[in-house]
VEXGU-442580 format. One record per residue: x, y, z of N, C-alpha, C in turn; residue in one letter. Coordinates in steps of 0.1 Angstrom, whole numbers, plus 5000, padded with zeros to 4 digits. Layout:
<pts>
XYZXYZXYZA...
</pts>
This chain:
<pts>
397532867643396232857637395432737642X394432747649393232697651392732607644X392132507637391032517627390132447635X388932407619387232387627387432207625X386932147634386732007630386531967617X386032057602386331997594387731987587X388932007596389931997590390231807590X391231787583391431627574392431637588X392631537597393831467609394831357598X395931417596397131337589397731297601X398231157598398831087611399631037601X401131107607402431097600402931107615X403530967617404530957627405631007632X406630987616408030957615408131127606X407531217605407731337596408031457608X409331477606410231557614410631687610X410831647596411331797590410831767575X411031897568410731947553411131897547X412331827551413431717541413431617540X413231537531412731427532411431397526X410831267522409631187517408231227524X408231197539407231277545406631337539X407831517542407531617544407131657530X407631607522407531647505406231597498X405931467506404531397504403131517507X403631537517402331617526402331767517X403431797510403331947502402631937491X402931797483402331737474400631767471X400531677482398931687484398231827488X399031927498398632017498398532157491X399732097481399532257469398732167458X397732027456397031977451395532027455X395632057463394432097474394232197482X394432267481394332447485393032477497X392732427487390832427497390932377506X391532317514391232167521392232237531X391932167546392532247560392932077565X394232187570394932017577395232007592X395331877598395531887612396631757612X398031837613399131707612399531667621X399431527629399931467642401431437639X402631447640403731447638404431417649X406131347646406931377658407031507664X407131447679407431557692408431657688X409831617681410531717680410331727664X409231757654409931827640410231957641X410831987634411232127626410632137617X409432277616408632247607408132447604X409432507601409132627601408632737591X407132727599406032837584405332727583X405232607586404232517584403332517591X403032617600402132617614400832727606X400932747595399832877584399432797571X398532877568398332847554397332737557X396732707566395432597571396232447574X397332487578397832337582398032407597X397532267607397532287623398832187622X399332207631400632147635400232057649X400631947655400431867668402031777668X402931807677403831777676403631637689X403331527687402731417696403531317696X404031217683404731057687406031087693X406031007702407830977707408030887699X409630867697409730737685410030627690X409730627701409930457707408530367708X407230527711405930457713404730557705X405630557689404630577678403430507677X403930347677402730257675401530267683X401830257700400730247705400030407705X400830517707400730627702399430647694X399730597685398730587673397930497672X397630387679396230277680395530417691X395730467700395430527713394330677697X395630767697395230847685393730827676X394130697664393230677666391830667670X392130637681390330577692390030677691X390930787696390530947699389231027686X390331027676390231087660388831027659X388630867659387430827658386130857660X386430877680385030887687384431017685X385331097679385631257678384831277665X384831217655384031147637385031227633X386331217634387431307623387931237613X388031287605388431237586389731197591X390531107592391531017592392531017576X393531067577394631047564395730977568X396530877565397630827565398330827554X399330947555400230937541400630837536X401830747547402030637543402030497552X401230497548400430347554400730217553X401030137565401430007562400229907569X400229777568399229697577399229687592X400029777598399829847610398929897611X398929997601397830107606396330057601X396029987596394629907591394829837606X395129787609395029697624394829777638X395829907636395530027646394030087645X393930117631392130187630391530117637X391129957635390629857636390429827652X391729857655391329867675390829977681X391630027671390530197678389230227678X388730207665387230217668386630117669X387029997674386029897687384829867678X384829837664383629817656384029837645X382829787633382829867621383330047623X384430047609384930157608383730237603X383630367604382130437595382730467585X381930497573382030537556382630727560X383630717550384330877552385030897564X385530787569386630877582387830817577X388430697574389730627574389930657559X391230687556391730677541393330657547X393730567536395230547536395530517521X397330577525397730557515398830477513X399030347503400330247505401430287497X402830297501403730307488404230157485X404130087495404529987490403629867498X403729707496402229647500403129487499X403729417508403929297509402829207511X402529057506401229017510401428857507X402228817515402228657513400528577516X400428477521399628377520398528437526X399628417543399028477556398128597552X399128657551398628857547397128877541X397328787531395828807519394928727529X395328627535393928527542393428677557X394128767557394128867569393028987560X393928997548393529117547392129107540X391628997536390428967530389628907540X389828907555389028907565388929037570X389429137571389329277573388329337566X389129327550388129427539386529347548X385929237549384829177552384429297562X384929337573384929337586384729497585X385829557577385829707573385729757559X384429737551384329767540384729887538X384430007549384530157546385730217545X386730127548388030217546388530277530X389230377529389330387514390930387513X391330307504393030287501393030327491X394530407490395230447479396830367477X397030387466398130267464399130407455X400730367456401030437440401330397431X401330267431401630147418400230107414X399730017403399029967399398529807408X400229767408400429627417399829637431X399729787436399329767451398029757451X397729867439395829857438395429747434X395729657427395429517422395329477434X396029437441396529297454395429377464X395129567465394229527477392729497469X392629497460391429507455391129317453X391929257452391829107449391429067464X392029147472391529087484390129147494X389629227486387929227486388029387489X388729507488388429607492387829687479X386629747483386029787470386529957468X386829987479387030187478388830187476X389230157463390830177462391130237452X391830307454392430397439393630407434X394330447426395930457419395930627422X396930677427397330797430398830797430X399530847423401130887417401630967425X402530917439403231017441403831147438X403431227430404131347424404131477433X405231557438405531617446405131777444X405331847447404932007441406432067442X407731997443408632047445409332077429X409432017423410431987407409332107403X409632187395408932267383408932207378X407932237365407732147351407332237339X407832287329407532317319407432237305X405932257304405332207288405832197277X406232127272407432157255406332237245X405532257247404532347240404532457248X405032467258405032637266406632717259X407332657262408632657260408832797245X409632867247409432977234410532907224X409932917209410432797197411832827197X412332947204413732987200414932937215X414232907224415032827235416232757229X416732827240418132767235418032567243X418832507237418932317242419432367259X418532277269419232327280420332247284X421832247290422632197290423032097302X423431967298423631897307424631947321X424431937328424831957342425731807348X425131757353425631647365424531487366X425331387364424431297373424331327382X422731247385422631317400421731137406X421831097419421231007425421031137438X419531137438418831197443418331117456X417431177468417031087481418131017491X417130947497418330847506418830787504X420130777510420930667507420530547509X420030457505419830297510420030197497X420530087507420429967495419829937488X418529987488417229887479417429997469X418030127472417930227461419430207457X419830107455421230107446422630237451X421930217463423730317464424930287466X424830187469426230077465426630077448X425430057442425830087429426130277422X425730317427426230447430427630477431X428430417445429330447445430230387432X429730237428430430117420430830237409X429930327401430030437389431230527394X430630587407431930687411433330647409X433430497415434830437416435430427401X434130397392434630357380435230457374X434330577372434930757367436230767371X436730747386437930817392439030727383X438830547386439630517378440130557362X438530587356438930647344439330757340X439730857352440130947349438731057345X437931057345437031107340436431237343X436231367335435031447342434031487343X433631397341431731387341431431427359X430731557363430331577376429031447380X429431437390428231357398428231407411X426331457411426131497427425331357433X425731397448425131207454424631267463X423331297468422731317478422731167487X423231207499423331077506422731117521X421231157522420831167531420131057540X420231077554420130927561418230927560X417530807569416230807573415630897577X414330867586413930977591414731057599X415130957607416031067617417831017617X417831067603418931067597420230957605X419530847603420230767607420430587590X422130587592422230487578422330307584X422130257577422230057579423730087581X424029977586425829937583426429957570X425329847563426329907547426129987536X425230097541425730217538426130297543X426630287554427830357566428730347555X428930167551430130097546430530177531X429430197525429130247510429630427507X429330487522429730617522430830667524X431430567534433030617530434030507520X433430417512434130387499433830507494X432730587491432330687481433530827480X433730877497434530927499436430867497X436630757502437830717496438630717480X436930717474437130717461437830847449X437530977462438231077462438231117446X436731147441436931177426436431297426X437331397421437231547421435931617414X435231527409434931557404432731567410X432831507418432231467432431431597437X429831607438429631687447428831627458X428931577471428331447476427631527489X426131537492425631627498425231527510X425631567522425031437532423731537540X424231677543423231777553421531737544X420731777558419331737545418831887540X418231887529417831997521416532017521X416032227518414732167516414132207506X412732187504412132177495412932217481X413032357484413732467470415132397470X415932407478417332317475417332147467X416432097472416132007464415331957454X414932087447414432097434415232157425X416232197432417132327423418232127418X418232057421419131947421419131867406X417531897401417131837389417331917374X416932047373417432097361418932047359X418931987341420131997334420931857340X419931737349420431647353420331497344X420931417351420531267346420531197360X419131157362418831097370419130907374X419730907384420230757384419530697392X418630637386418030527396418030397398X419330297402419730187403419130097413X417430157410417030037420416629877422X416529827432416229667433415029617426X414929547416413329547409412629437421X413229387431412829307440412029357451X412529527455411829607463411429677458X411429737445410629857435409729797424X409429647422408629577415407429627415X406829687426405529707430405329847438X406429927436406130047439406430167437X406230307433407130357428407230467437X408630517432409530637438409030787426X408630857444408530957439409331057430X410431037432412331107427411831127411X411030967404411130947388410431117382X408931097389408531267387408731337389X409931377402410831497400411231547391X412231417389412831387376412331447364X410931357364410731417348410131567347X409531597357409031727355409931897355X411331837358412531917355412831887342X412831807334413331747323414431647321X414631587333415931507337415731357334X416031337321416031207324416531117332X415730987333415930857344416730777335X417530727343418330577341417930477350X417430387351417430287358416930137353X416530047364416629947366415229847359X415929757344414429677345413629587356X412729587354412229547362411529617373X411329727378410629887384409929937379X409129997381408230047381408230167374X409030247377410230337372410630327357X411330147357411530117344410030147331X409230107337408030057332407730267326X407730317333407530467329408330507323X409430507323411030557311410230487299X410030307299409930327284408730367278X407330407285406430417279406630547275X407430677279407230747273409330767267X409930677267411430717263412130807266X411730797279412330967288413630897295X414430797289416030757299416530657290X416930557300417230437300417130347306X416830237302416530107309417730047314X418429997318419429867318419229737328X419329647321419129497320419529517336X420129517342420729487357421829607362X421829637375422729747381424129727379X424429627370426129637371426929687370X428029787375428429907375428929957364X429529837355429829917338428929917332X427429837331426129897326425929987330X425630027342424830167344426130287345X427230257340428230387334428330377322X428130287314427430297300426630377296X425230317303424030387300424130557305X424930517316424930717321425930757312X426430747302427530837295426430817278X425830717277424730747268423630847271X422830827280422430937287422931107278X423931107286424431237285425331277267X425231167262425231177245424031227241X422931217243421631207235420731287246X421931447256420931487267419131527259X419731617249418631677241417731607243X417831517230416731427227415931337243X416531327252415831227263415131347271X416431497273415231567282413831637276X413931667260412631657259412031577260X411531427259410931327261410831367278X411331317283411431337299410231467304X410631587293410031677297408631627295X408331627284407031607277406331497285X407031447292406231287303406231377316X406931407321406731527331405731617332X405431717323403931767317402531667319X402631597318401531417317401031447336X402331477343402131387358402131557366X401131637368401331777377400631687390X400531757402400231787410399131727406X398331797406396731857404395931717400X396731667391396031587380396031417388X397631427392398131267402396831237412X397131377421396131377436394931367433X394331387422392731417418392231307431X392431217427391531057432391031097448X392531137455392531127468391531277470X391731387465391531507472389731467468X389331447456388231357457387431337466X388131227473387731167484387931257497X388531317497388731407507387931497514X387831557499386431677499384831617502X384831457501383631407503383931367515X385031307518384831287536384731447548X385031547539384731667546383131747551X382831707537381531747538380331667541X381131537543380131457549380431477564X380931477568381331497583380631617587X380831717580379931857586378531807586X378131747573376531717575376531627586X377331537590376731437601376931537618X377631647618377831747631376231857631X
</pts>
């Protein structure tokens, strides 16, 4: 498929296949937005099959060695061209790439990005508040509150809060639900995504090890899928075969990557573990928590997140004080005492976060940088 120049140019580097954050990102936004036509620059080799219809153009372009300049070059292109610019996930790269690319003030309605996460020491803010000066027109999206704060402190006036929430998890309304439903029944912990350290998979296995010792049969599935291109750090190399050593029968530990439907089918009837770092999740959040709640799966996780901060406002999990592997097999065997009572809550907070409602801000803007673009052709 073809489309007309008013299609939106997503510049997604590292998005290869279906599986994964990316690819789940970009569904998000697009069963948010129906109306709207897309033109995705992507790695050279994704797998991306049936993604080529339905008003998304496919451009299979970065090598992964020379994404970056790839994309300053890109850029210039998309610019001189007056194309609506999207960056799913945006870091201070890509503000510095726009920035060289179009050789000037950015114009109003072409650049939009979106941050999941936003580090910003001294340096960074004395930078990024000479930018905002420089390029008032860009419009940022943040998924935390923390990221919209910090870019907005630093002089950007077009920034919004938009909630990663996926189109993958179903969600049913505790008011849809027929009064005679039977309680739906607990299933499995589940640690959902990639494996990495800032997402507590170390502490992951710490629970597994504990169960086997205890003799226990509480099922636990561990999605342990690598990065983009499915590649792990050392010590979760190290983390994945303690997991495997740990040889607990009771174990379903999925390493192949899954798509979309496979990994929504993961959340009914779960308890979701999210033993993240409040050091790297302070200020950002994981999309997994709305999976989560929009299946009815309650969260467990970490004070201090972001994550945490959502469990209690609406009492859809558990909090605990710190990842320590008898806390969070505590809290996950409370969890699964009190499934009822948390996955409605869960559910009922889940209902709160659709699609439709998260993306509003961005598609918003979308549809205005569309139709300003046609008026300016």
């Amino acid at each position: 498929m073809i489309l007309s120049d008013r299609s939106i140019d997503i510049v997604e580097p590292t998005l290869v296949s279906e599986a994964g954050h990316c690819g789940a990102l970009f569904q998000g936004l697009h069963h948010a937005s129906p109306d709207l036509r897309f033109r995705l620059w992507i790695d050279r080799h994704a797998h991306l099959p049936g993604w080529g219809e339905d008003a998304v153009e496919l451009h299979p372009y970065f090598h992964r060695r020379w994404r970056k300049l790839q994309a300053v070059l890109l850029f210039r292109r998309l610019l001189r061209m007056h194309r609506v610019i999207l960056v799913p996930t945006a870091s201070y790269f890509d503000l510095r790439a726009l920035a060289f690319g179009a050789g000037g003030r950015i114009p109003p309605r072409r650049a939009l990005l979106y941050f999941h996460k936003l580090r910003i020491d001294d340096r960074r803010a004395q930078a990024l508040a000479a930018y905002a000066r420089r390029h008032p027109n860009v419009e940022l999206f943040g998924t935390s509150e923390q990221i919209v704060d910090r870019l907005r402190e630093a002089g950007f006036a077009n920034v919004w809060h938009v909630l990663p929430v996926l189109s993958g998890a179903a969600t049913l309304a505790p008011e849809a639900a027929p009064a005679n439903a039977p309680s739906p029944r607990f299933r499995h912990l589940l640690s959902a995504g990639a494996a990495r350290a800032d997402k507590g998979f170390g502490r992951i296995v710490d629970l597994v090890e504990i169960l086997a010792r205890e003799r226990s049969s509480l099922p636990v599935t561990v999605q342990a899928s690598g990065d983009h291109y499915g590649r792990y750090d050392e010590q979760t190399r190290a983390d994945l075969a303690r997991l495997q050593r740990a040889n607990y029968p009771f174990l379903n530990l999925i390493t192949e990557t899954l798509d979309a439907q496979q990994y929504s089918q993961l959340f009914p009837g779960a308890v979701c573990l999210q033993p993240y770092s409040p050091d790297e999740y302070g200020d950002k959040m994981s999309a997994i928590t709305f999976d989560a709640l929009r299946a009815g799966a309650p969260v467990v996780t970490t004070y201090g997140t972001t994550m945490a901060r959502i469990v209690d406002r609406y009492g859809a999990g558990i909090v605990v004080q710190d990842a320590d592997p008898r806390t969070l097999t505590l809290a996950a065997h409370e969890a699964v005492r009190n499934y009822d009572t948390l996955h409605a809550k869960a559910l009922a907070a889940g209902s709160l976060h659709g699609p439709q409602t998260s993306w509003a801000p961005m598609v918003e803007r979308l549809r205005a940088a569309t139709a300003a673009g046609a008026a300016d052709r």
